[in-house]
N, C-alpha and C positions, 0 to 999 in steps of 0.2 A: 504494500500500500504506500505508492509514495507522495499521495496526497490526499490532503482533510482538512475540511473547513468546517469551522461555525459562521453561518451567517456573511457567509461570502469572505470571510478571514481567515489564515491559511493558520492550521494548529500543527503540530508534531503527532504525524499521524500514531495510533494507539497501537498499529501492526506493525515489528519489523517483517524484513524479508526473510521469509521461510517458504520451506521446501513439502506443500501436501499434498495429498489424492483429492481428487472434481468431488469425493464423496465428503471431507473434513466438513465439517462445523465450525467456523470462525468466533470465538466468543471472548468476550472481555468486558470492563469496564469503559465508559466514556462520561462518567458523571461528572467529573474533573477535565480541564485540558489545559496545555500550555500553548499560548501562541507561541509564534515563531519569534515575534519581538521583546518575548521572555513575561509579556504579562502572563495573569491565569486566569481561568474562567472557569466555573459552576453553568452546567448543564439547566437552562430552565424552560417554561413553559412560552410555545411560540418559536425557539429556537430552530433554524431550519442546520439540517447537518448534510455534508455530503461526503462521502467515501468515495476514492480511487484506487480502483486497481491498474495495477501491469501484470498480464497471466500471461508467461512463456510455454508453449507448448512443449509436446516429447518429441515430437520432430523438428528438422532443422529449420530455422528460419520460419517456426508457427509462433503467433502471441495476440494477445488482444488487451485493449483497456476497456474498462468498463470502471460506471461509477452506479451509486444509489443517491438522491435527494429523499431524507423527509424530516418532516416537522415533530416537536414534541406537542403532543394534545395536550389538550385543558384536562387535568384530573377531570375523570369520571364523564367526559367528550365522547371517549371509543368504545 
């Protein structure tokens, strides 16, 4: 994941680079972050988030990015 933002501002994203099967489960925290300009920020209500990936394929010269956008709901919204 070599990019993540809050809110259209770039944080350190929460994945290094590791090596798994199409089947893993990606899981962590992102309650906390640090941007990049070293402030920090608390995850809240409204927050839009987006995750980047770089996916290298097993064959030569395969790979893909791909991102996800979404917002955290108003407790008790979903």
């Amino acid at each position: 994941m070599p990019y993540a933002y809050v809110n259209g501002k770039t944080i350190n994203p929460p994945y290094s680079p590791h090596t798994q099967g199409s089947g893993y489960n990606f899981y962590g925290s992102v309650n906390r972050y640090q941007f990049i300009d070293d402030s920090a920020g608390a995850i809240a209500t409204g927050n839009k988030l987006t995750f980047d990936w770089f996916i290298k394929g097993s064959k030569p010269n395969t790979a893909a990015d791909r991102y996800i956008t979404c917002q955290v709901p108003t407790p008790g919204s979903a």
